[in-house]
N, C-alpha and C positions, 0 to 999 in steps of 0.2 A: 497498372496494366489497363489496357483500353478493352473496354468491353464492347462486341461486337454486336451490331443494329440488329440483326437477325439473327438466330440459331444457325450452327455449320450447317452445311449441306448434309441430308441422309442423319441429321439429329433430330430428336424428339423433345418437343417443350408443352409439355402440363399444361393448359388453356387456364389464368389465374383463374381464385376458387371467387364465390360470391362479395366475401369480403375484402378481397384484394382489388375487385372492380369498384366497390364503393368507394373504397381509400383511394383508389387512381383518378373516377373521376371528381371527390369533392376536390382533391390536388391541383385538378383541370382548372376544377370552377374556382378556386382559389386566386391561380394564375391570371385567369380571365378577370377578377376584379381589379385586380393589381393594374392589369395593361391598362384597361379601365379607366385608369386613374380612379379607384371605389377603394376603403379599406378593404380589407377582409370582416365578415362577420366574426362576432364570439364565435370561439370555438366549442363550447358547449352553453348548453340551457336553452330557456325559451326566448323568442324573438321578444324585442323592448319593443314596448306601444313607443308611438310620440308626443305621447304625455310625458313618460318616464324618462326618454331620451333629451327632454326640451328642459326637465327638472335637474337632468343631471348634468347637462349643457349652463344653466343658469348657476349650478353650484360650484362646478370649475373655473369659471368665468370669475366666480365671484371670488374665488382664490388668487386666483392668473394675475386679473385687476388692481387688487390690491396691491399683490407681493411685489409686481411689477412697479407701480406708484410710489411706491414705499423705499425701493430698491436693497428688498432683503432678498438678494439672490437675481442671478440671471435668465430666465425662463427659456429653455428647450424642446418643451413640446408638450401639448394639451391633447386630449383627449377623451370624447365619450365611449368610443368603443370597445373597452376593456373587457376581459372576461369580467371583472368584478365592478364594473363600473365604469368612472370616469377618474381621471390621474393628469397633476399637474408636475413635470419634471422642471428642476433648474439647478442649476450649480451656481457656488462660492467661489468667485475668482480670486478676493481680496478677503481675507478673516480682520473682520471688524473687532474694538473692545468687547470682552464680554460683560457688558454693563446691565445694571435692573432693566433700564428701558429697551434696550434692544430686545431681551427676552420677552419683554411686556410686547413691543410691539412682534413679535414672533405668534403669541397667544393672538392676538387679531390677526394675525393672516390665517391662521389654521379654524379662525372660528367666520370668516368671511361665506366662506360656501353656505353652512348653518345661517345665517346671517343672510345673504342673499337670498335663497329661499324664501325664508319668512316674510323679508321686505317684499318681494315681486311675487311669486306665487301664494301671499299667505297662511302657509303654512311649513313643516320642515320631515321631511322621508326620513328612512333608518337609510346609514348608506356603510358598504362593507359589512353589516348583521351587526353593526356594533363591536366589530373586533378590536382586536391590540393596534391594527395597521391604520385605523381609521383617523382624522386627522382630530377629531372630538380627545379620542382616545391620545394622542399626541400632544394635545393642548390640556390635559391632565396631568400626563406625565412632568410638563415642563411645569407647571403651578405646583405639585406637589413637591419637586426637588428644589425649585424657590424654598417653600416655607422649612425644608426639612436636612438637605445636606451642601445647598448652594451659600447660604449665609447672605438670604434675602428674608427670611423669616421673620413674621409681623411679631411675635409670642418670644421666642428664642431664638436669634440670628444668629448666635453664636454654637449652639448645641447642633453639633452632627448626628442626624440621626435617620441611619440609611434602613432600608426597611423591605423584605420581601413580599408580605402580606400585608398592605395598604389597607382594606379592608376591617382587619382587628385592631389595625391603629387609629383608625377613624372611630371604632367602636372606644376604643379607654379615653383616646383623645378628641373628644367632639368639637371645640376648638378649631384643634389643626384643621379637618372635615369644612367646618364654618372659613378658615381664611383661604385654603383652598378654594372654595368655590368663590370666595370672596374678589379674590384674582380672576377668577374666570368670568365671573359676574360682570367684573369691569370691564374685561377684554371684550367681550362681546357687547358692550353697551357703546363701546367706539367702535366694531368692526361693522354695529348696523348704522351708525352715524356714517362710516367712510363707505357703507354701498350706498345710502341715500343720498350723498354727492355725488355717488359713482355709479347712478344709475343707466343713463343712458350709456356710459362706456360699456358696463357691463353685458346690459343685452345688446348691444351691438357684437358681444363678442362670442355671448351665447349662440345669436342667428347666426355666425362664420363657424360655429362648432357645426351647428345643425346639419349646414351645406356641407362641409368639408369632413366631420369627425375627427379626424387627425390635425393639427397642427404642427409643424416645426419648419425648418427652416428658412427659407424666403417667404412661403407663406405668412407663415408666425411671424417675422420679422415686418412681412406688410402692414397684418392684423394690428400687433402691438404702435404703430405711427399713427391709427387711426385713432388705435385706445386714447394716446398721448394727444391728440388731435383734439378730442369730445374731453379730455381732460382738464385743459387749457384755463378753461370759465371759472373754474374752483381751486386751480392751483397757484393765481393769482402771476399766471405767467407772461 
């Protein structure tokens, strides 16, 4: 049914109450970023300084970079603008072996942002409060199911042993705890090796988050020739 621009003739409409003005015009100023060409702001919390935005710009970057370099996945679209952050999407066109090393290099793309950080800013943020979703958190997950139901396990590779509370098995088994991190240790001892080659790519791609915030499409697809571009020197191409 088409809803009519005006009220009938000789009808009566309610003047929206206070809150329905705010809702219509953040809706406005939404639009108006868009046309813009500007994301949209978070939709809630407090405005990011350009410290925090430049930190989290250099930490996606430093995923983006890699995972791209590495060609574990197609990349989609970056961004710092997130309610919760910044987020790097990409998709599996082609399902590769599921081999040790492919996993291994999986644990270096997810430890690369942590990784960038500390190389170019000197130090490393909380990012996501530490949650399940976080890529730290994700780079756990996969080193734990190595050592414990994948049948990559340094101790027992053959004992399946699936586990809801992680936690209390680390407590009886300090071991596991020790080869777990043991994987992770190493992952991240080449994920800061491959930003240190990959440095200049990297903040090159930070400064295109800064300007742009969003990446994807032809953008993204520019951005990434140039990544491959400042690559070149180190990939022996």
């Amino acid at each position: 049914m088409k809803v009519p621009a005006s009220p009938p003739s000789g009808g009566n409409r309610m003047p929206p109450s206070g809150k329905g003005r705010r809702r219509g015009q953040r809706s406005r100023a939404k639009r108006d970023r868009v046309r813009a060409g500007r994301p949209p702001s978070p939709p809630q919390g407090p405005e990011r300084s350009p410290e925090l935005l430049y930190r989290i710009a250099v930490h996606e970057a430093g995923h983006a970079v890699i995972r791209h370099q590495l060609q574990m996945g197609i990349l989609e679209r970056i961004t710092i603008d997130g309610p919760e952050g910044g987020s790097v999407r990409w998709r599996i066109d082609v399902q590769d072996e599921p081999l040790e090393f492919m996993l291994e290099l999986e644990l270096w793309t997810l430890l690369t942002g942590r990784a960038a950080e500390e190389m170019m800013l000197g130090d490393c943020a909380v990012h996501r409060d530490g949650g399940t979703d976080s890529a730290l958190a994700a780079a756990n997950d996969i080193a734990f199911r190595m050592e414990t139901v994948l049948g990559f396990g340094r101790k027992w590779p053959l004992l399946y042993r699936p586990a809801t509370d992680r936690a209390t098995l680390y407590a009886i088994d300090p071991e596991l705890a020790e080869h777990v991190h043991g994987r992770l240790r190493s992952a991240y001892a080449g994920a800061k090796l491959m930003v240190r080659k990959q440095e200049e790519a990297i903040r090159y791609l930070a400064d295109v988050l800064m300007n742009h915030r969003i990446l994807e499409g032809p953008m993204l697809a520019t951005a990434l020739e140039e990544v491959e571009r400042r690559a070149l020197k180190w990939l022996g191409k």
